[in-house]
C-alpha positions as CSV (number, residue, x, y, z in Angstrom):
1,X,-89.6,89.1,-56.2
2,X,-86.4,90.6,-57.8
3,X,-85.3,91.8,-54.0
4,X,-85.6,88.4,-53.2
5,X,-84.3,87.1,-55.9
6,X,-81.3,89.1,-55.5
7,X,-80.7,88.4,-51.8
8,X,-80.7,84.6,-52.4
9,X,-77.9,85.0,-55.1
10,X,-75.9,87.4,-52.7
11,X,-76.2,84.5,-50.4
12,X,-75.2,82.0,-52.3
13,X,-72.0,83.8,-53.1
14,X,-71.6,84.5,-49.4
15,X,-71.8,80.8,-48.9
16,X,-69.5,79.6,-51.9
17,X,-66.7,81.8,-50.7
18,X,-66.9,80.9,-47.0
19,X,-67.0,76.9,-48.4
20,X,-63.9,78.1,-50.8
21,X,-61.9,79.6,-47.4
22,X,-62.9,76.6,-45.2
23,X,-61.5,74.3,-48.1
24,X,-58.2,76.7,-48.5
25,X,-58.0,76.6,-44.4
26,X,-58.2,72.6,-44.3
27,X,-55.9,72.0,-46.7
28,X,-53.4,74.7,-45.7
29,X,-53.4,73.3,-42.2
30,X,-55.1,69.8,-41.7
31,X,-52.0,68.4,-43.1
32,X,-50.1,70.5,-39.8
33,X,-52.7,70.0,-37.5
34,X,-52.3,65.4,-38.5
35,X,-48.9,65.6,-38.5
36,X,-48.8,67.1,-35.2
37,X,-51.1,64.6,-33.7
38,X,-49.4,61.6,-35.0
39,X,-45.9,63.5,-33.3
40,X,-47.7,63.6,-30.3
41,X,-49.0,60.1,-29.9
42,X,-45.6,59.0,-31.0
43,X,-43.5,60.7,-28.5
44,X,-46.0,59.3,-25.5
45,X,-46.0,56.1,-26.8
46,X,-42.3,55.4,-27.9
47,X,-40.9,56.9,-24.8
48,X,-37.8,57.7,-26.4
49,X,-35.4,60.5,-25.0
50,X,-35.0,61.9,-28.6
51,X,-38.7,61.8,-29.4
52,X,-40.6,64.3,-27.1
53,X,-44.3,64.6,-27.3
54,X,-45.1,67.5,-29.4
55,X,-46.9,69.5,-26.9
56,X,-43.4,69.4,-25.0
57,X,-41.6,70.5,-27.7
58,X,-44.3,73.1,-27.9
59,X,-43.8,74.3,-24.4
60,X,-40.1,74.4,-24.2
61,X,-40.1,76.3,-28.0
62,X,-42.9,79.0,-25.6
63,X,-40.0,79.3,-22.9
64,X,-37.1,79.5,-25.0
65,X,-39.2,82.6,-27.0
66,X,-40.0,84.1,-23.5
67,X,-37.7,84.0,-21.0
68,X,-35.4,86.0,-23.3
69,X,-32.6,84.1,-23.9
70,X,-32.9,83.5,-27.5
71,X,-33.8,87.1,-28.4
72,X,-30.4,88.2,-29.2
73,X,-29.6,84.8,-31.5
74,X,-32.9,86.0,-33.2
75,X,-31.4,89.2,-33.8
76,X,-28.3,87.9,-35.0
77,X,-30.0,85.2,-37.5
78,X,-32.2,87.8,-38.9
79,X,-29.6,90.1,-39.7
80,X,-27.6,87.9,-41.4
81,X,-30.0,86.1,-43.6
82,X,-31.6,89.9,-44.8
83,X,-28.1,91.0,-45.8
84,X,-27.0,88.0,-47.2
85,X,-30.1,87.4,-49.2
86,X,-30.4,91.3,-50.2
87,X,-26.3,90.4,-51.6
88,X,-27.2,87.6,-53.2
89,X,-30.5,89.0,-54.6
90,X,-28.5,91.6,-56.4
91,X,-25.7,89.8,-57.4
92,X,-28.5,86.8,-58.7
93,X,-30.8,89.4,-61.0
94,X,-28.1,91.1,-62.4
95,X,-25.6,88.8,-63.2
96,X,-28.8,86.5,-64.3
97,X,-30.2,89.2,-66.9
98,X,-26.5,89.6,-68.0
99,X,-26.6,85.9,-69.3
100,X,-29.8,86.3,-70.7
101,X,-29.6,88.9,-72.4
102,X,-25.6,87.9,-73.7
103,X,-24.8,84.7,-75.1
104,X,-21.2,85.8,-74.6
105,X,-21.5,86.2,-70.5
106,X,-23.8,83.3,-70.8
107,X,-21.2,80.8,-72.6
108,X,-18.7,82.6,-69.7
109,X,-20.7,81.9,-66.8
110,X,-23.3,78.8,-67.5
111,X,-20.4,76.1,-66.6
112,X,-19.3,77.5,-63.8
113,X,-22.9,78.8,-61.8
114,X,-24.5,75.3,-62.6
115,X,-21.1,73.5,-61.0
116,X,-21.8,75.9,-58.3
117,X,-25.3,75.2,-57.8
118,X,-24.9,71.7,-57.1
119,X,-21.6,72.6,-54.6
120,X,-22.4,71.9,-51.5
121,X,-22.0,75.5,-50.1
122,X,-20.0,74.4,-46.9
123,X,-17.3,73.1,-48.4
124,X,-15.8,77.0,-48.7
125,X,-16.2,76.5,-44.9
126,X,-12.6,76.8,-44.4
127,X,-11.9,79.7,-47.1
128,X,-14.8,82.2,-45.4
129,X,-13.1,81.1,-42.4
130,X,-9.5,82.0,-43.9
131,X,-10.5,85.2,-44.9
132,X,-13.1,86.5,-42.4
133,X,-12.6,84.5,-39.3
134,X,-16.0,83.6,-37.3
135,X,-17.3,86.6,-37.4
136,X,-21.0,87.9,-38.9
137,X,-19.1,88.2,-42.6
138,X,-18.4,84.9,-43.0
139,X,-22.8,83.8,-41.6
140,X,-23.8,86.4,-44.6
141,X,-21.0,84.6,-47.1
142,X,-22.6,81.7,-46.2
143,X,-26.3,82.9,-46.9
144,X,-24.9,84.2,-49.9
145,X,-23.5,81.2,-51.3
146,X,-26.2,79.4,-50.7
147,X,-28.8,81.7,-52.2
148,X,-27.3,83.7,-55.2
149,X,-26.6,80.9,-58.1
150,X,-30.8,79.4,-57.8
151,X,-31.3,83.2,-58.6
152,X,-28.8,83.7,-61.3
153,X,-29.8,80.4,-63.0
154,X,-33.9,81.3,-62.7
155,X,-33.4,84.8,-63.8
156,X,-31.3,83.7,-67.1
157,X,-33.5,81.3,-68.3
158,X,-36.5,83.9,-68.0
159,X,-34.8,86.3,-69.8
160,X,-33.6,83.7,-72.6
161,X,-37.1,81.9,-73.1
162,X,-39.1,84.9,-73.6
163,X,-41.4,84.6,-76.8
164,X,-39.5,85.3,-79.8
165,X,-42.3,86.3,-81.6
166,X,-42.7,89.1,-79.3
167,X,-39.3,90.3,-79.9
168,X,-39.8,89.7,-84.1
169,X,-43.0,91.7,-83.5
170,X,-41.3,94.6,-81.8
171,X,-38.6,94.5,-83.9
172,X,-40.8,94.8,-87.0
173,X,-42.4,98.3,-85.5
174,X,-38.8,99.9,-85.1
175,X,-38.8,99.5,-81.0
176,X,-35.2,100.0,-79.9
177,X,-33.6,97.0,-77.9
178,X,-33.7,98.9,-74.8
179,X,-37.8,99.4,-75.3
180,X,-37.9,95.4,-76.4
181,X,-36.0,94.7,-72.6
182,X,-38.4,97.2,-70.4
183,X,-41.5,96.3,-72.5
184,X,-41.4,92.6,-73.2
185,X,-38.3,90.6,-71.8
186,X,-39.1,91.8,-68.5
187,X,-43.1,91.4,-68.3
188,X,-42.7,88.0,-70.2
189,X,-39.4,86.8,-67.3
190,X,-41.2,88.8,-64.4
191,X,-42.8,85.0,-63.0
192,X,-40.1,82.8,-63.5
193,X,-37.8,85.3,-62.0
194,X,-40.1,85.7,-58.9
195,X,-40.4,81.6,-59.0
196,X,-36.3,81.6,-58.3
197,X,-36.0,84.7,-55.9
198,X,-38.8,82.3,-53.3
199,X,-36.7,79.3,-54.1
200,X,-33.7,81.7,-52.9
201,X,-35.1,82.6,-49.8
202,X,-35.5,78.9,-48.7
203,X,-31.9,78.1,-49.6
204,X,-31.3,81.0,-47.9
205,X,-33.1,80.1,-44.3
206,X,-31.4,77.1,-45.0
207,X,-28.0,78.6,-45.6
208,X,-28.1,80.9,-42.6
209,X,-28.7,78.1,-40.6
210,X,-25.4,75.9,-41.6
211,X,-23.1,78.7,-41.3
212,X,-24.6,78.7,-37.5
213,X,-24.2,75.8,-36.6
214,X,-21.1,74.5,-38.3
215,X,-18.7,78.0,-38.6
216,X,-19.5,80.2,-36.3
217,X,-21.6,78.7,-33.3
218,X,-23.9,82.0,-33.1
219,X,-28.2,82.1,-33.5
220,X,-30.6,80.2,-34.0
221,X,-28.2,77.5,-35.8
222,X,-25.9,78.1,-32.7
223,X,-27.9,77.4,-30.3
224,X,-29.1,74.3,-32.0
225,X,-25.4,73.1,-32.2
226,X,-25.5,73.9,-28.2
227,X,-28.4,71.8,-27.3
228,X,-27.5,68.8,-29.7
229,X,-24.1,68.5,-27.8
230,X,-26.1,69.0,-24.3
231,X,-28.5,65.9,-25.9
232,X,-31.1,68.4,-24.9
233,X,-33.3,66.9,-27.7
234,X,-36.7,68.3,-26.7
235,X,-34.9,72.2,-27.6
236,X,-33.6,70.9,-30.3
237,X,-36.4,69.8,-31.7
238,X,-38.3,73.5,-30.4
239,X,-36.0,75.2,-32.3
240,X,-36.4,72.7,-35.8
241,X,-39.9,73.7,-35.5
242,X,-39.4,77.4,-34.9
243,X,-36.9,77.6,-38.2
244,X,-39.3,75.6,-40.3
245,X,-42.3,78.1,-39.3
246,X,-39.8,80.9,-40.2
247,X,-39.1,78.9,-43.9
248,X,-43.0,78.5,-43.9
249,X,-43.9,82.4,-43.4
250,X,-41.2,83.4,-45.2
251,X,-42.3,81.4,-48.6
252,X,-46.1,82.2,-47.9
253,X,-45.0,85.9,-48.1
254,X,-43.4,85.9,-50.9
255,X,-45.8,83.4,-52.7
256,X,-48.9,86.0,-51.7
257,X,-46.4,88.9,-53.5
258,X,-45.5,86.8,-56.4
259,X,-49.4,86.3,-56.9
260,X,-50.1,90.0,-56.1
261,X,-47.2,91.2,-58.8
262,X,-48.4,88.6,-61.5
263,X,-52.0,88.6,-61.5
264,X,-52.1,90.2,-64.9
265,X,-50.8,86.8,-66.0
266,X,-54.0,84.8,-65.1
């Protein structure tokens, strides 16, 4: 009776966690799979030059990845928006735990990366431009721009709102300021760092694409550019979806770290 027993409860488990991953999978992708549907019957009823069907857009996105022609504006996309973000990533945590941990640099810097924050980055189009003509400096400015003030702004407010009675506490058993910064500040800001280095990786995608298409005419945003002025609208569109799977992979992947790095929060 208790081996039976047992084998219905392993069962049931089995059961509940295949009914947890079919939920996960249906509301990860039913959303996708409706909006897709609704963009097909859309494009074949509307008839419209600038609305393809999706399964078009899906076919001409399966070319453009085959046929070779877009692999070297891959490899020039990629490149920039890993060494832009990898600039702004360590310009954004340590110029962010600076202000955190200084009210000095903080009451330096706060005006001036919250104004730049809500710059629109292309509007230092022209300086890149002066100083690095269109070449694959200005692309990674550009990324940079984009990308390293969400960072700086996340990272100092994680460092500033950890629990003072944490720090009291340490302080009360003699630990020095530099155990009080390895043992608490950074365990207690660890989340709410992560939280602004995914949000800098979407501004990022985001800012490698600009620089593309309106400086330097070269990648994925390029190419964009190219087909827009062609009114080649189903590539255009192949290409949207292609960046916003890139944006969607990206954040998954660093969602699926920032869970792995702080489960010992939960």
């Amino acid at each position: 009776m208790t081996h039976i027993s047992d084998t219905n409860i392993d069962m049931s488990r089995r059961g509940g966690f295949a009914l947890r991953n079919l939920k996960l999978f249906g509301s990860n992708w039913g959303g996708i799979v409706a909006i897709a549907l609704i963009w097909e019957l859309a494009g074949q009823l509307a008839g419209q030059f600038w609305l393809p069907p999706f399964s078009a857009v899906i076919a001409r996105l399966w070319v453009l990845l085959t046929d070779g022609s877009l692999t070297p504006h891959l490899l020039a996309s990629f490149t920039s928006l890993t060494l832009g973000f990898a600039i702004a990533l360590s310009i954004g945590l340590i110029v962010g735990f600076l202000m955190g941990v200084f009210n000095w640099v903080n009451s330096a810097l706060d005006v001036y990366v919250n104004a730049m924050m809500f710059t629109p980055g292309l509007i230092f189009a022209p300086i890149l431009f002066a100083i690095f003509g269109l070449g694959f400096a200005t692309r990674v400015s550009v990324v940079v721009i984009y990308a390293v003030f969400i960072i700086i702004i996340n990272t100092a407010a994680a460092v500033r709102n950890v629990d003072r009675p944490l720090l009291e506490m340490a302080a009360c058993y003699g630990a020095s300021r530099w155990t009080a910064l390895v043992r608490i500040v950074l365990p207690d800001a660890f989340p709410l760092i992560l939280a602004g280095i995914r949000m800098g990786v979407g501004r990022a995608v985001k800012g490698m694409v600009n620089g593309e298409m309106f400086i330097a005419l070269i990648g994925i945003g390029g190419q964009a550019a190219r087909f827009g002025k062609q009114f080649d609208f189903t590539s255009v569109w192949a290409l949207s979806v292609f960046i916003m799977c890139i944006a969607v992979v990206i954040n998954q992947g660093v969602t699926h770290l920032e869970r792995r790095l702080t489960s010992w929060v939960e």
